[in-house]
N, C-alpha and C positions, 0 to 999 in steps of 0.2 A: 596661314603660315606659308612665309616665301620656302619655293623649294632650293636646293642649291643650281640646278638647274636653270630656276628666273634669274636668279644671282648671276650667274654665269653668262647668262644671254644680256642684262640688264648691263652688266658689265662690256661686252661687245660693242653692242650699239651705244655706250658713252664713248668709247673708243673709236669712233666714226666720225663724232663731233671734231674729237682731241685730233685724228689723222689729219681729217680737212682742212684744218688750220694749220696742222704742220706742214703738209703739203703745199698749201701756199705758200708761204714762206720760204720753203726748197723752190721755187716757182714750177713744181712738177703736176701740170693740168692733166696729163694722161694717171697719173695715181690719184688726183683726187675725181675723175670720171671713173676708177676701177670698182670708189664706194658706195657707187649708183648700178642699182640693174641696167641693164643694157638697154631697156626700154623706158628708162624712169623721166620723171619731168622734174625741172628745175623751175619756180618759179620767182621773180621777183618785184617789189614795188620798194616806191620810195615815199614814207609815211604809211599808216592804218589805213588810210582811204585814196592812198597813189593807184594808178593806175596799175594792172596786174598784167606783167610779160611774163611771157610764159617759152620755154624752150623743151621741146622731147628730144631725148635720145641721148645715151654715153658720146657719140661723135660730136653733135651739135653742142652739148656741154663741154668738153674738153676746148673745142674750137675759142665759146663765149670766156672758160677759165682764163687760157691762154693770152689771149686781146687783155684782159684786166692783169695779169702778176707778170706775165713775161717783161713789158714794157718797163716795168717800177726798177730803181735803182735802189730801192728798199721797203720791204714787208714785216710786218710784226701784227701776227693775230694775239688776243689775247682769250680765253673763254671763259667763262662764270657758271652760273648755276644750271642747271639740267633737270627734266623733270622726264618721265618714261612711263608708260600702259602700256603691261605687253596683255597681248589677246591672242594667247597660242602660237602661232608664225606667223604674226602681225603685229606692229605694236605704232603708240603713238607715240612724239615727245617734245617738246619746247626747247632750247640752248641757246644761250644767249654767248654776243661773241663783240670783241670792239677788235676791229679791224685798221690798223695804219696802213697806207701804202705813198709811198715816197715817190714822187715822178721826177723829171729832172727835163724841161726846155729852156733854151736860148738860155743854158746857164744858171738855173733857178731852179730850184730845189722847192716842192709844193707838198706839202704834206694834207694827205683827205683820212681824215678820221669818220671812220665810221662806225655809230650805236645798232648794230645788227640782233634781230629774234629770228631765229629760225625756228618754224612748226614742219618739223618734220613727221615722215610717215615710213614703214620698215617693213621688208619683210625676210623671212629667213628662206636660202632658198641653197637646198641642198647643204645644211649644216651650218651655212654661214649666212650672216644678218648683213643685208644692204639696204642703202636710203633710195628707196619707191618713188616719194614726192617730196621734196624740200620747198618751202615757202621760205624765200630770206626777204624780209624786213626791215629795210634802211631807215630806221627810227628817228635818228638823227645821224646827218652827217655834215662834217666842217671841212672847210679846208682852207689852208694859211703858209703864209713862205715859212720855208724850212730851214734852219743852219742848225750846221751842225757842232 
């Protein structure tokens, strides 16, 4: 039987997913580095068997955030399903996310769609639940001129 307490915590860390995405979108990279431990790793590939970049730390994250949604002339995350293991002040969890971000040179408007899984990793630390290790997952991504 779930206690109200996993409820509770289970419910936080969905809300970590939903921040990230809104944060981008605000293009605010220092809040969506606040929902990583200060020591946490960011990982990413592009496909199941892309090669794996790897970045540590809230500063090195916020920097990589930055470089990607500052530049866009428009951002639209969207999120789907979520799946969560907690394991007392640990938990695991999967969230999937399709990502637009709109660039704009020499006048031309580029839209890159992106099919994102993140395998995230959590832990709670001093009351509150942060993302440990994210793995994002560029599944699929397109990109095509934009009008609007």
């Amino acid at each position: 039987m779930i206690t109200l307490e996993q409820m509770n915590d289970e419910r936080e860390i969905q809300n970590l997913s939903d921040q990230f995405a809104i944060l981008a979108d605000d293009k605010n990279a220092e809040g969506q580095g606040e929902l990583f431990l200060a020591d946490g790793i960011l990982e990413f590939q592009f496909g199941y068997d892309g090669e794996i970049h790897t970045i540590h730390g809230r500063k090195e994250m916020v920097k990589a955030f930055s470089s990607t949604i500052v530049p866009c002339v428009g951002l639209y995350h969207i999120n789907g399903q979520k799946s969560i293991k907690l394991n007392g002040s640990e938990a695991f969890g999967t969230a999937y996310c399709v990502a637009t971000l709109i660039n704009e040179k020499d006048g031309r408007k580029t839209a890159s769609v992106n099919d994102v899984r993140y395998q995230d990793e959590y832990k709670k630390v001093d009351g509150k639940w942060y993302i440990s290790k994210r793995r994002s997952i560029f599944v699929l991504s397109e990109s095509h001129e934009f009008s609007e």
